[in-house]
matplotlib code that plots the C-alpha trace (Angstrom):
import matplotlib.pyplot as plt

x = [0.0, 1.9, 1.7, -0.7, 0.4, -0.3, 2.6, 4.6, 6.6, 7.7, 9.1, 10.6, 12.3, 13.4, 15.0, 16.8, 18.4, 19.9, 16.5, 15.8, 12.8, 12.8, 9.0, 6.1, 2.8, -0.5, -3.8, -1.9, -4.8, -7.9, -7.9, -4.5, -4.2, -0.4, 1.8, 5.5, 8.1, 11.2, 14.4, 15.7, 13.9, 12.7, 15.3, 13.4, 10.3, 8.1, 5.3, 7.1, 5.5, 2.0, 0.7, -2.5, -5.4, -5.9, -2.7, -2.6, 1.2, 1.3, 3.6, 3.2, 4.4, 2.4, 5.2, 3.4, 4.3, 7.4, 8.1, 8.2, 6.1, 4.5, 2.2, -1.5, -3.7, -7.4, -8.0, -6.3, -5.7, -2.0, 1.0, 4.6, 6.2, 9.8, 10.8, 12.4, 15.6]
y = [0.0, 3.3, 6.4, 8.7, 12.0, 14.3, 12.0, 11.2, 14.8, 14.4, 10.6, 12.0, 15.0, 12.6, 10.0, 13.3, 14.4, 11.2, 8.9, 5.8, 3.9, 1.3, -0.5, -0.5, -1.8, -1.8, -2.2, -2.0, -0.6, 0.5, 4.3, 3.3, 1.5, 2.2, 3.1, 4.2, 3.8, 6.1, 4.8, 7.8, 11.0, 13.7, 15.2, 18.3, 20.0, 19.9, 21.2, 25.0, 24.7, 24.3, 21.3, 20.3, 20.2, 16.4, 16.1, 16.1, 16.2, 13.8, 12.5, 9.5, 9.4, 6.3, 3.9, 1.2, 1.2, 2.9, 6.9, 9.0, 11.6, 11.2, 12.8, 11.3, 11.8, 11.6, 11.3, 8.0, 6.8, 6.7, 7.5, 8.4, 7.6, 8.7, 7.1, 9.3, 8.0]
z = [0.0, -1.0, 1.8, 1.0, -0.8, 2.5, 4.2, 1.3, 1.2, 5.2, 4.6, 1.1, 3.0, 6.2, 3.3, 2.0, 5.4, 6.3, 8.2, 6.8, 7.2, 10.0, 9.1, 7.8, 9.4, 7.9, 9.6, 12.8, 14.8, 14.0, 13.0, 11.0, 8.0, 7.5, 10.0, 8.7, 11.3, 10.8, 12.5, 14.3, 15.5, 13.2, 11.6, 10.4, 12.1, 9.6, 11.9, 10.8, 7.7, 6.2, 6.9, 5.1, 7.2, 7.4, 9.1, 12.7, 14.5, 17.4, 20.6, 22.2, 25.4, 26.9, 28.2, 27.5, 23.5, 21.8, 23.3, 19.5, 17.6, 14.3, 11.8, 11.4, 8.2, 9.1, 5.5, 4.5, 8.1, 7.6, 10.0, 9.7, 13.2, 14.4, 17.8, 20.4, 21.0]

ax = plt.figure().add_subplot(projection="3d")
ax.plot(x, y, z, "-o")
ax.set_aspect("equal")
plt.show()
């Protein structure tokens, strides 16, 4: 299942400055249908610029599952994941 075009440019720019991608998951859970896990932290903020307005920026911090932040797309129910390391 390719990423969906709202997610698509952070992975390409994270690929560009040096991340590489660790996994990829799909119907992981139920509001996800493909999860893209980056293997080291953000490397940009992408947050600084426009985002469109189906993506939703995101940390998880429950210790109970990996400690990162990510981008979510409520349109295609994808996610691109970075773990804090």
């Amino acid at each position: 299942m390719p990423l969906c075009p709202h997610l698509a440019p952070i992975v390409a720019a994270e690929l560009a400055a040096g991340n590489r991608v660790e996994r990829t998951f799909e119907n992981g859970y139920t509001r996800c249908r493909l999860q893209v896990t980056l293997a080291e932290p953000f490397h940009l903020a992408h947050e600084e610029g426009p985002l469109p307005s189906v993506v939703t920026p995101h940390d998880d911090t429950d210790s109970h599952y990996p400690l990162g932040k990510g981008y979510y797309c409520s349109e295609h129910l994808h996610d691109v994941f970075a773990l804090s390391i």
